[in-house]
KELORO-966291 format. One record per residue (C-alpha): residue in three letters; x, y, z. Coordinates in steps of 0.5 Angstrom, whole numbers, plus 500, padded with zeros to 3 digits. Layout:
N
ALAXYZ...
//
This chain:
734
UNK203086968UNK196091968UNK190089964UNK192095961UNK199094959UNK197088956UNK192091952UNK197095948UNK202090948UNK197086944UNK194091938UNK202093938UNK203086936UNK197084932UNK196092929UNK197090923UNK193085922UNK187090924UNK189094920UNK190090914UNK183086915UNK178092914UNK182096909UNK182088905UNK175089905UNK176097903UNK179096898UNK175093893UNK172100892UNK180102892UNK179105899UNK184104904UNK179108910UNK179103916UNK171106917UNK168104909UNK171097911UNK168096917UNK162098914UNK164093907UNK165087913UNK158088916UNK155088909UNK157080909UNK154078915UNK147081911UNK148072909UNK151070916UNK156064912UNK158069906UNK160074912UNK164068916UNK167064909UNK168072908UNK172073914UNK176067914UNK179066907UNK181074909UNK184073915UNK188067912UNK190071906UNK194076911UNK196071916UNK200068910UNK203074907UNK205076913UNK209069915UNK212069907UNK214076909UNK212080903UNK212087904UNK208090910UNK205096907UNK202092903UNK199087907UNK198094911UNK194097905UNK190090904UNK192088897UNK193081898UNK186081902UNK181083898UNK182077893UNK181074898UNK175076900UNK171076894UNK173069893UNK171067901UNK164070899UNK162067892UNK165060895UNK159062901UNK153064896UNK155058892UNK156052896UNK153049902UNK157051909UNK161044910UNK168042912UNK170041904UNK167049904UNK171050909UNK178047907UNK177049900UNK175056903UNK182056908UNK186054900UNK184060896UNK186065902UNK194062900UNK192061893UNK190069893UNK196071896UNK201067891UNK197070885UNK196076887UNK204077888UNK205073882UNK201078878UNK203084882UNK211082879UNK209080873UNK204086871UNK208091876UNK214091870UNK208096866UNK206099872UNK199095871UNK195094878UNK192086878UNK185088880UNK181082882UNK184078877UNK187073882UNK179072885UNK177071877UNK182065876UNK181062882UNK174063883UNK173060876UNK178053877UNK173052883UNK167052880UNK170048874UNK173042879UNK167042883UNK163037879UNK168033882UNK166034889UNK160030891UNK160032898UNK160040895UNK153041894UNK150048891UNK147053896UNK140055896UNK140060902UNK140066896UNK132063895UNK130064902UNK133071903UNK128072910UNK130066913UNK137069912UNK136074915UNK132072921UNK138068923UNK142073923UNK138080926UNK131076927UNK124079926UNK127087925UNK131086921UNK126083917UNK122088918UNK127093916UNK128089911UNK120089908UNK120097910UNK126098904UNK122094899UNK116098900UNK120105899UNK118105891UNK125106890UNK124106882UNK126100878UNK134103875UNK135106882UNK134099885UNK139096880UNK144100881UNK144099889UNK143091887UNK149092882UNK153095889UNK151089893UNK152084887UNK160085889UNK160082894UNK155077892UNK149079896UNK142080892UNK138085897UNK137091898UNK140093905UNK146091902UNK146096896UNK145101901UNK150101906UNK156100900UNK152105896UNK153110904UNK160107906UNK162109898UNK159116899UNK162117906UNK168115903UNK169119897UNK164124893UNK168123887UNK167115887UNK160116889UNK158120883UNK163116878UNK158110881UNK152113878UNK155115872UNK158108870UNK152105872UNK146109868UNK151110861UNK151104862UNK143103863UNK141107857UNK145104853UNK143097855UNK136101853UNK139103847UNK141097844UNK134093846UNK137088850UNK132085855UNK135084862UNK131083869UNK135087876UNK137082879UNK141079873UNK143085870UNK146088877UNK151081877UNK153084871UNK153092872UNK157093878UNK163093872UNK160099869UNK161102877UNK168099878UNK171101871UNK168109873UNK170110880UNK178106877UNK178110870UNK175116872UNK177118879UNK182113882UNK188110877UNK187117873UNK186124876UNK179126876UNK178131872UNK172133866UNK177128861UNK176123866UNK169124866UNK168125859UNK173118858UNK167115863UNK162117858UNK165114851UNK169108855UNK163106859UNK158103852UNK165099850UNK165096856UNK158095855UNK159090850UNK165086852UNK160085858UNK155082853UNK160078849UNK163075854UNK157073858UNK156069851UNK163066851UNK163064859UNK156062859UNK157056855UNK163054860UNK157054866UNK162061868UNK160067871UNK163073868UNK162077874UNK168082875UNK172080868UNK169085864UNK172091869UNK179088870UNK180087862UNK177094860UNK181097865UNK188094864UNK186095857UNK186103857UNK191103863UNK196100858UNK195103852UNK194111856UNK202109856UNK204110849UNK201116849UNK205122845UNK203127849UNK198129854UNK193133851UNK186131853UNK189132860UNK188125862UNK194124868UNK195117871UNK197117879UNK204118880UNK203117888UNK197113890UNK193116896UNK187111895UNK182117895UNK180120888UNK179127892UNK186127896UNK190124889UNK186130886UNK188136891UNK195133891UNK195133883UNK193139883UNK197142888UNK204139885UNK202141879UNK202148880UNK208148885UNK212143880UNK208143874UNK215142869UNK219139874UNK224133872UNK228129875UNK234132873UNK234140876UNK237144871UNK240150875UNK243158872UNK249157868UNK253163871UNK253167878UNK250173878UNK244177876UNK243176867UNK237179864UNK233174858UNK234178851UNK231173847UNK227167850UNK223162848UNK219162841UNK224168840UNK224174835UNK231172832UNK233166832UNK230161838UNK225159832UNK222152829UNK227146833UNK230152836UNK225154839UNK226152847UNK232157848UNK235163852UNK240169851UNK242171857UNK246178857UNK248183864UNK245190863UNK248195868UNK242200871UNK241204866UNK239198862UNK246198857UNK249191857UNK255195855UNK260200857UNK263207854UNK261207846UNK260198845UNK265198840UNK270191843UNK267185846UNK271187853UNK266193853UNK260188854UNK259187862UNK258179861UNK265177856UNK269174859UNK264172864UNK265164868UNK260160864UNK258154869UNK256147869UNK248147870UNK248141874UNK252134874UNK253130868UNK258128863UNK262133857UNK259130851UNK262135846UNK266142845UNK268147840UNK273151841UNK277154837UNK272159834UNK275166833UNK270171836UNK266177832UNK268184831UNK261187834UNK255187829UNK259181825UNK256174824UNK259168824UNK254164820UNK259158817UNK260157825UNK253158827UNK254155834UNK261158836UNK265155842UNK260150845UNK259145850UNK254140851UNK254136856UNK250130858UNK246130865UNK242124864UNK238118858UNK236123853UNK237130857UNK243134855UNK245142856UNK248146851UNK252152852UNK254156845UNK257163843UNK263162848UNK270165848UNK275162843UNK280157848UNK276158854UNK273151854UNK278147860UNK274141859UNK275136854UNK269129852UNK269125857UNK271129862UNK265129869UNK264136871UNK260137877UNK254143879UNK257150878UNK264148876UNK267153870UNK265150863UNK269156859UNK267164859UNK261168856UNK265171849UNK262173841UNK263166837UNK259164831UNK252167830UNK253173835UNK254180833UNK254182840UNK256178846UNK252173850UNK250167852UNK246162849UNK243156853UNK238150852UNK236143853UNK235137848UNK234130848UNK241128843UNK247130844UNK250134838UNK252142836UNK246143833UNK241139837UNK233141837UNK231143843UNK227141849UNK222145854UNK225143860UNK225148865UNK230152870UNK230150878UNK231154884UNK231161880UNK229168883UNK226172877UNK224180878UNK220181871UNK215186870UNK216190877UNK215183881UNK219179885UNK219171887UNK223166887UNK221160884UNK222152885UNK222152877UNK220157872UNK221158864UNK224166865UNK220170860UNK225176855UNK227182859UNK227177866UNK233179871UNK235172873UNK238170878UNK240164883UNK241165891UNK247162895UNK245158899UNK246160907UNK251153910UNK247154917UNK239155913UNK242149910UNK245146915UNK238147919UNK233145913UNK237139910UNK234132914UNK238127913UNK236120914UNK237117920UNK238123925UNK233125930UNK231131933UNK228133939UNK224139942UNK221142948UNK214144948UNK209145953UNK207139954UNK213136954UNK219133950UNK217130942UNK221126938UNK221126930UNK225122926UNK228123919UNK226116915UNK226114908UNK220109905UNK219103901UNK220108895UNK225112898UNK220117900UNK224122906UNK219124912UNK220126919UNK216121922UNK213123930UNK215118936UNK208119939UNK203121934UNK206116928UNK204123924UNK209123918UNK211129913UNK214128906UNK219133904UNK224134898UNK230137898UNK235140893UNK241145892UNK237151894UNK231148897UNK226145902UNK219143900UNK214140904UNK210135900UNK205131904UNK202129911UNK199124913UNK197123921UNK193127926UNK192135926UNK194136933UNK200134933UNK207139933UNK209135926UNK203138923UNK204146925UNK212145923UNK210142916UNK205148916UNK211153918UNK216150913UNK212148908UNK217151903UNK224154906UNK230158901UNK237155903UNK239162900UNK238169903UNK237177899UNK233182903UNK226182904UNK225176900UNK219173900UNK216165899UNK209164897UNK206157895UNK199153896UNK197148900UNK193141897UNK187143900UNK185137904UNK190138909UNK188145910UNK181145911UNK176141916UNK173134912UNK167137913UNK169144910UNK170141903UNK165136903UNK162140897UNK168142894UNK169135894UNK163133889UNK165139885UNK173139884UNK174135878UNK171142875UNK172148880UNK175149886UNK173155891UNK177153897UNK184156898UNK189155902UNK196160901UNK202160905UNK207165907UNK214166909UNK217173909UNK225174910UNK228180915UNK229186911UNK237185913UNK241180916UNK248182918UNK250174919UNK249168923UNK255171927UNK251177929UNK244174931UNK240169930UNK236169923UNK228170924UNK223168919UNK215170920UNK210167915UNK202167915UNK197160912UNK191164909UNK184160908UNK180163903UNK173161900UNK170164894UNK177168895UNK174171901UNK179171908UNK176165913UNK182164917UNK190167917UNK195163922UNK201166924UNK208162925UNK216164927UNK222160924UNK229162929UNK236159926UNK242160928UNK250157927UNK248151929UNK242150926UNK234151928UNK233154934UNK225154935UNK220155932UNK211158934UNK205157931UNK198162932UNK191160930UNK186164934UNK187162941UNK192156940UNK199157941UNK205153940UNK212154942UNK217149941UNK224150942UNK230145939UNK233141944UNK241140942UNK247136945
//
């Protein structure tokens, strides 16, 4: 077997734990960037036994969850690592290097990956994180019980911090060492990059600055949340009169850092209420800090991260009882492990699914209906009614009726199919109300005939007005998508023919409402067309849902398990259809390991996120079919926006970052254009073209083209221009 060979068999078998070893150390900042952690690990090494003890109790943490075979993303993730860590690394600075040091340090590393589990089940029930909790705990029996150990003597290396580093980096590295000291760094500066270095247990200089460097390269958003954290905290300490030297004061500040970066970046959407919460927060965190020094010091206790850990888990949990969301704090609802990418694809999602629910709430009829009255109406829709539609058919001159409109059979939508807006339940039905003569209310029956029916915990449609028997359904009976529930009629409160729709959270004839919106919906309304993933039709929309094509459907429709295979200049790729830990859909690339998220519904495919290299053939088909219809109608167009991070260089956005959670000037739109006529799959093959626009400051910086081709069996192949980068891949079929 060749040298080579050998090489990757070994990082194939041992990748994982390379991989979860430096994002152990990462994720004490709440990174997962295997660079900031190689950086981090260096750091420890500043004092030569920390670094190894360091090293060692990470190492056994992850050999241990690795043999208990917990979930291998995590371990991958370094969350049962960095505990670990900071136990390995304050046991260093503490203790004496011996045997006993070594035993109790090999201990901690099982013992942080049990607690770590531990609190991960218990506070994963009220989607809590567990921080350095398990370091806390464990760090704290220790330093309890090593009265007991009279063969653990106390270190103190930390009082010759020149012989520690001549030992690891000799006579230049003291003179680097000298030189930073020398720098006239002003005093508050100074505490910050000591309160960096003070997380891992280090009281230099040198230490502050790489952590304070790797967390700058890492995320501008964190880098400017540390200063932020750090200096509220600063003045307020000023304020308040307390006396404090830089390097007791760094052991303390380092949790007005971390609270910063986890509150206002990380386990909450970066944002100007997130930054304004830091500065409100903060001076609160200030004084558990203080009490509980008080508290800890008569126990001989370090208070270290504790603070940090209790004031974000007591915001965290108490941001969950929260009504409504109207400062525009919004917690994670997929960790990316960066404050900036959490932000773009926050953004992103927002804008493209900004009212999407779980439960995709679709037209109640076929055809193309107009909105007469919607929301916060002039008529009717008012107070708990508010969240409603009437929908009726108008021909081309606008009438929604025939001859003179004097009976309901002249009104283009009685005695229309009125269909089930998604699966679910029937919960209710009236129907045996007599339909108005026109221009006559029914005001004892203000409803009229009426289904309700239940789609889910606390969501229910109701469909009201309908004609008298035609409700073929009874409660209790399942109904299924675009299944018939009864017809368009002119009962109860409803002078002319028309079709009431709403949502509400309970299931009775009379329920208020709900704002919840309609899914897949192609809406023409002030001389503009576009369909749209979810919407809140406006009044006088003509309002529509597109039949999904079988073979657009049959093409776009990835179903777990399946592969697909194409040919491309440099030969043949291979991507699988796969579902993750949280049942997350994604095709994944044999070669490249690059993965693309995907969702699909009834009507369409939505390309949601990217992880992986840039140049590989999976980038350009995630780029080409960010956002595909399964339904046709001639020259329809799809317009959508991509999460700028993975549109633009890393160095493109390097200042946006620093401004985004205010401002965004880069954009990145896309573009897909149906052909004007389509005579059928049986006929041709269907071409699709579309553009990626970059823009900054709204001026055009980049346009790249593609081509989607399908046919009756499905994608043909599909290219991709950028400049002078060509791609052209054809789908390779049994």
């Amino acid at each position: 077997m060749s040298s080579a060979l050998t090489v990757r068999l070994s990082y194939k078998a041992w990748g994982w734990f390379w991989e979860s070893l430096t994002k152990s150390y990462a994720q004490v900042f709440f990174s997962d960037n295997k660079g900031f952690g190689v950086a981090l690990l260096l750091l420890t090494f500043i004092d030569l036994y920390v670094g190894i003890y360091g090293l060692l109790a990470v190492c056994t943490a992850l050999l241990t969850a690795n043999g208990l075979g917990f979930y291998e993303s995590n371990i991958r993730k370094g969350f049962y690592g960095f505990n670990a860590l900071l136990i390995g690394v304050g046991l260093g600075i503490y203790f004496e290097p011996g045997l006993l040091l070594l035993i109790l340090v090999f201990l901690s590393g099982v013992l942080a990956v049990l607690f770590s589990v531990t609190l991960e089940g218990f506070l994963g029930k009220y989607g809590l994180p567990f921080l350095s909790i398990p370091f806390i705990l464990i760090f704290w029996m220790i330093r309890l019980t090593s009265g007991h150990f009279e063969a653990l003597g106390l270190s103190e290396r930390g009082v010759y911090v020149l012989n520690d580093l001549y030992t690891l980096g000799g006579g230049s590295l003291i003179q680097l060492y000298e030189w930073v000291n020398q720098l006239g760094i002003p005093p508050s500066l100074k505490s910050y990059f000591l309160s960096l270095g003070a997380i891992f247990f280090q009281q230099t200089l040198i230490a502050g600055i790489i952590a304070a460097v790797g967390l700058l390269i890492y995320s501008r958003i964190a880098f400017t949340l540390s200063f932020l954290g750090f200096y509220v905290a600063y003045f307020f300490y000023l304020l308040l009169g307390v006396s404090f030297s830089e390097v007791t004061f760094s052991y303390v500040a380092f949790n007005y850092i971390l609270v910063a970066i986890a509150l206002g970046g990380y386990f909450i959407i970066p944002n100007r209420s997130s930054y304004l919460m830091v500065l409100l927060i903060i001076p609160l965190v200030v004084l558990i800090s203080i009490s509980l020094q008080e508290v800890f010091s008569l126990f001989n206790l370090p208070v270290h991260s504790f603070p940090f850990n209790v004031s974000t888990l007591i915001v965290l949990y108490a941001l969950k009882f929260r009504v409504d969301n109207r400062i525009r704090l919004s917690t994670i609802f997929w960790q990316q492990n960066s404050p900036e990418r959490n932000l773009y694809s926050f953004s992103n999602f927002m804008k493209r699914f900004g009212k999407n629910s779980p439960v995709p709430i679709y037209l109640p009829f076929f055809g193309e209906w107009t909105v007469t009255q919607g929301h916060n109406g002039e008529y009717t829709h008012k107070d708990d009614w508010k969240y409603a539609w009437d929908f009726e058919i108008k021909d081309e001159e606008g009438s929604t009726f025939r001859k003179e409109g004097d009976f309901a059979e002249d009104y283009y939508c009685f005695n229309k199919n009125v269909l089930a807006p998604a699966k679910g339940v029937v919960e209710e039905v009236v129907n045996e109300v007599e339909d108005n003569v026109i221009g006559h209310r029914n005001l004892e029956n203000n409803w009229g005939n009426t289904i309700v029916i239940k789609h889910g915990e606390f969501l229910y449609s109701k469909l009201s007005h309908l004609k008298k028997g035609s409700i073929p359904l009874k409660p209790g009976d399942a109904v299924e998508k675009g299944q018939v529930v009864g017809k368009c009629g002119n009962s109860g409160n409803s002078p002319y023919p028309h079709l009431h729709f709403q949502m509400q959270a309970t299931p009775y004839v009379g329920s208020a409402t709900i704002d919840y919106p309609i899914s897949d919906i192609w809406i023409r309304h002030e001389g503009k067309e576009k369909l749209m993933a979810v919407s809140i039709p406006p009044k006088n929309a003509l309002v529509s849902s597109l039949v999904p094509q079988a073979e657009l459907k049959k093409a776009f429709s990835f179903v777990v398990g399946d592969k697909l295979d194409f040919e491309t200049q440099e030969g043949k790729v291979s991507w699988e259809v796969k579902r993750d830990y949280y049942l997350n859909k994604y095709l994944e690339c044999e070669k490249s390991g690059a993965k693309a998220y995907f969702k699909v519904d009834d009507l369409m495919l939505h390309f949601t996120h990217f992880e992986g290299s840039r140049k590989s053939l999976l980038y350009h088909f995630f780029l080409s079919a960010f956002k595909v219809s399964f339904g046709f109608t001639p020259n329809l167009k799809i317009q959508d926006s991509f999460p700028i991070h993975l549109i633009f260089h890393p160095k493109r956005i390097f200042i946006q970052d620093f401004l985004a959670p205010i401002y965004s000037y880069l954009r990145a739109d896309y573009e897909l254009n149906y052909p004007k006529s389509f005579r059928g799959f049986s006929a041709k093959p269907l071409i699709m073209n579309g553009e990626v626009k970059k823009r900054r400051l709204g001026k055009l910086l980049e346009v790249s083209k593609f081509q989607l081709v399908i046919d009756q069996g499905g994608l043909v192949s599909f290219s991709f221009e950028r400049g002078t980068q060509k791609i052209n891949a054809s789908c390779i079929r049994d």
